[in-house]
N, C-alpha and C positions, 0 to 999 in steps of 0.2 A: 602192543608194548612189550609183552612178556617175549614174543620172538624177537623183537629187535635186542633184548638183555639178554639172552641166549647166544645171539650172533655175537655179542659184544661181549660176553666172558669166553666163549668158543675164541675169538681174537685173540685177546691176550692169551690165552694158554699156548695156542699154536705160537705165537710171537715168544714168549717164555720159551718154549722149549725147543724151538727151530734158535734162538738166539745162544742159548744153551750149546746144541749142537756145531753150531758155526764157533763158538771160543773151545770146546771139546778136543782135546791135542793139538794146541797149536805150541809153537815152540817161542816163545815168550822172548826171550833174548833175538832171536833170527828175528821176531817181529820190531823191536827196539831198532835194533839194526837196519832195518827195512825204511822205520820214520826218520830214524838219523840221516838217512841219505838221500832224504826226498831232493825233488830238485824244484828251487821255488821259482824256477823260470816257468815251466809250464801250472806250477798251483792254482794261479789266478782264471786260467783259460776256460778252464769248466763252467766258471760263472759267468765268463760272457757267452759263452754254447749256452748255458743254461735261460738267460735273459734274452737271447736270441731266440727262441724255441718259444717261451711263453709269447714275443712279441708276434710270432706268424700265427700261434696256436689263436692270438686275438683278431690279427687279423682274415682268419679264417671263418672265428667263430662271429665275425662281425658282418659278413657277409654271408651266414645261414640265418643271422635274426632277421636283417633288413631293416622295414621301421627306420631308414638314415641312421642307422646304427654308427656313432663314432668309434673310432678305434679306441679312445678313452675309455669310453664306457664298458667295452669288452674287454679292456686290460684288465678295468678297477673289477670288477665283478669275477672276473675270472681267476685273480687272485687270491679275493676273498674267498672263491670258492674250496680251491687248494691251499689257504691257509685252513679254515673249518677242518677237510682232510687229515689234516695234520694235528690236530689237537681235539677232534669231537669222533667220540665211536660210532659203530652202521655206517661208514662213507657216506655220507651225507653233505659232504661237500658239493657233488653237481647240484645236488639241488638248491644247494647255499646260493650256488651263483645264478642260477635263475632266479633265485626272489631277489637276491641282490642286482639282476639288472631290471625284472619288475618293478622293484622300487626305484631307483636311478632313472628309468626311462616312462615310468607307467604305463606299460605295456602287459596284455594279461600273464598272470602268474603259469600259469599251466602250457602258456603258447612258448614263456619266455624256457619251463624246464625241458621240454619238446625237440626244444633248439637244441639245448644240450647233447641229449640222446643221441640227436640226428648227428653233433660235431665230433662224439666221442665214436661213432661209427666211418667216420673218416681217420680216427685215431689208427681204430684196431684193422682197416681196410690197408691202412699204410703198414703195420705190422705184420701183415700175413703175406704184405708182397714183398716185403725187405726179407723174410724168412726165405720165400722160396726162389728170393734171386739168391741170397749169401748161405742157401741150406747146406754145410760143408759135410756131405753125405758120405764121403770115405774116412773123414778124420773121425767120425762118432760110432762108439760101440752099438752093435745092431740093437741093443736094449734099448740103449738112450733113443736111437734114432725110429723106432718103433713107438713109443712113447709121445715123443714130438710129431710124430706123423699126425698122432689120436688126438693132440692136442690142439693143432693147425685145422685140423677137417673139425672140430666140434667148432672151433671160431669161424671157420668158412662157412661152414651151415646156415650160422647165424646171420651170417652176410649176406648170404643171398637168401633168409630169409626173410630180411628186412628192407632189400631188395625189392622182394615179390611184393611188398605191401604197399610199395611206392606206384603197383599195378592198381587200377581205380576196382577194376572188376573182384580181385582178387580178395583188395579189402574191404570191401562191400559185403562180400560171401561173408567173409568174418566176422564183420561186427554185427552183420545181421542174424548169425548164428549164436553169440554172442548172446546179443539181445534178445531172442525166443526164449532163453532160460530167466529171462526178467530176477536175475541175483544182481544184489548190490554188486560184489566183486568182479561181475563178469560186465556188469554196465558201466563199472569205471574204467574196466579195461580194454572194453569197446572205444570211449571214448577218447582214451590214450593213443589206440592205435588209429584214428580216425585222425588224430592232430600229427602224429607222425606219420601217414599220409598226406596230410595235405602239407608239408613241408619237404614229403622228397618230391613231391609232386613241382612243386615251385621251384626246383633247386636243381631240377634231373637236367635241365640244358646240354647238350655236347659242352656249352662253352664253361658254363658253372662247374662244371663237372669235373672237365679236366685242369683248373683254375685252382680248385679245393686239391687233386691231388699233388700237383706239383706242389701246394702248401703244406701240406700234410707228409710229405716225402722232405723236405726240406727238413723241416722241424722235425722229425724223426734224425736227418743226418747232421743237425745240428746236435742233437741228444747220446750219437754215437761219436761224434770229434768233441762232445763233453767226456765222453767215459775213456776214450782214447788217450785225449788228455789226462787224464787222470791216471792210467798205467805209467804213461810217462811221468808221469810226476814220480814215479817210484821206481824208477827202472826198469818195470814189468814188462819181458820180453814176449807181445805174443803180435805177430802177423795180421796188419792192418782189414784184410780179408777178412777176418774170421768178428772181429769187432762188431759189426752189422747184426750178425747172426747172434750173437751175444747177449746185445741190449737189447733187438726184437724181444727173445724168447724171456729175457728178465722181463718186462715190464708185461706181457702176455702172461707170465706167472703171478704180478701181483694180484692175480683175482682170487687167489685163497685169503680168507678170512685172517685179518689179525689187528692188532692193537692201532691206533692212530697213526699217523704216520710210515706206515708198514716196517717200523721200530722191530730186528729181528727175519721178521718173512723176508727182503730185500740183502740185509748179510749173506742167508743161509743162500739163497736164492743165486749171488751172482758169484760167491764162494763155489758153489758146485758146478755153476757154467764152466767159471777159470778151471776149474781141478779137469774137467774133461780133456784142456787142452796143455796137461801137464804143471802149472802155476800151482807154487806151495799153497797150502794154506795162511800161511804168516805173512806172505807177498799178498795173498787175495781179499783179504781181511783187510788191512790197511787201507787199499784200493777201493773194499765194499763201504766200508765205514767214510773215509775221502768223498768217496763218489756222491754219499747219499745225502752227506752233509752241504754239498754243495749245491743242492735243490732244495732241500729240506730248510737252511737256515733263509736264504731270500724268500725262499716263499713265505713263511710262519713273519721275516722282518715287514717285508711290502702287505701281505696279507690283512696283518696286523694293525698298520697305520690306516690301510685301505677300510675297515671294518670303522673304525674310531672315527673317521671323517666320514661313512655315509651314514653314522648314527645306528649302525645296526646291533641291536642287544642277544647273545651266546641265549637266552634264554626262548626269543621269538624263534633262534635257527633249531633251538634244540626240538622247539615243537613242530617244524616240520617231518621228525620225524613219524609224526601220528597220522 
């Protein structure tokens, strides 16, 4: 409990002060300017990108639980999970939505967060191949692009080293090694990886396989003709190319630690993308705040009616975190 309070004041400081940094010289009138002349033709389009996106991310995630999983039930839970996200510290939202489709479906609690892990690894597998199709390696200063490099290869690791566990031999060696230390910590975490074995086991088909990612590649370029959208809405001139590369590396950034919602880490975050490719600050700002609002309020809206109709109490999700 004491590290999860730690993680969670460590959040908000860095959200504080990355948020700090992202309003830090901006030119206040140039940004007035900037809202004044939104164009509310494209306003609205974000949110259908955005509602598009959560519908395939269900339909994906509803075809790793199985169980006759309806696509309902992986809406409402999925939801709920990304509303929790947004308003409860330690991200604890995936696992919100596993007990919330445990409960919904009665199905085991541990098999249903499992699912999770396995769908958010089709996430970040779509992210690291949008990178290094859209990687715009002469437009980025060797620092930046050095950087990115270190960042892409620590998530690729991870991939293929979660990969390797979906090998029966491989994980066997593990959890058996594992288990010879007979430690509580090391036999939960046997167990964990034993269940995410045995779901990429089930899921690894040629045809499953390549089903998830054409899902997972969509719904990522549904997320990118949201944020697209969104430049447009302000006039922001930057080269539909580079867009892809953009949003990969934003949302591969939110895995630094911050406040709910990634309130701050997200401004600072797609403020410094835009600046590489010339974009004011006061143009980027607009667009970060825009952009974030437009996933942030449906999800916290839907989330929120979704939680109150399947009876679930902020108090039971809080104690997952123990």
């Amino acid at each position: 409990m004491k590290k999860h309070r730690l993680i969670t004041i460590a959040g908000f400081i860095i959200s504080i002060g990355l948020l700090y940094l992202s309003l830090r010289g901006i030119d206040y009138r140039q940004l007035a300017e900037t809202i004044k002349r939104a164009d509310i033709t494209f306003a609205f389009l974000p949110l259908c990108c955005i509602l598009t996106c959560v519908s395939l991310c269900s339909l994906r995630w509803m075809r790793v639980v199985g169980y006759n999983t309806r696509f309902s039930d992986a809406f409402t839970a999925l939801l709920i999970g990304l509303f929790i996200n947004n308003v409860l510290p330690a991200r604890i939202g995936e696992v919100a939505r596993g007990y919330a489709l445990s409960k919904r479906m009665g199905i085991p609690f541990t098999y249903a967060v499992s699912t999770v892990f396995i769908d958010r690894v089709f996430d970040l597998l779509g992210l690291l191949l949008i990178t290094f199709i859209f990687f715009p390696g002469q437009a980025l200063p060797a620092s930046v692009s050095k950087a990115l490099y270190v960042l892409v290869a620590i998530f690729t690791i991870c991939v293929i080293a979660l990969f390797a566990i979906s090998q029966e031999k491989i994980a066997l060696k593990i959890i058996s090694y594992f288990q010879k230390h007979r430690k509580p910590f090391l036999n939960k975490l046997a167990k964990r990886i034993f269940e995410i074995h045995e779901n990429l086991r089930r899921i690894r088909t040629p045809g499953r396989l390549s089903l998830f990612i054409v899902l997972t590649l969509a719904n990522w370029f549904g997320m990118v003709m949201a944020l697209y959208f969104s430049l447009k809405t302000f006039g922001v001139s930057l080269p539909f190319i580079y867009v892809p590369f953009v949003c990969a590396i934003l949302n591969m950034g939110l895995a630094v630690p911050s406040s709910p919602g990634y309130i701050g880490v997200y401004e600072f975050l797609l403020i410094s993308l835009l600046a590489i490719f010339g974009i004011p600050k006061y143009e980027s700002f607009a667009v970060a705040v825009f952009f974030h609002a437009s996933w942030y309020v449906p999800y916290n809206i839907l989330g929120f009616i979704f939680t109150i109709k399947q009876h679930l109490h902020i108090k039971d999700i809080q104690k997952l975190e123990e």
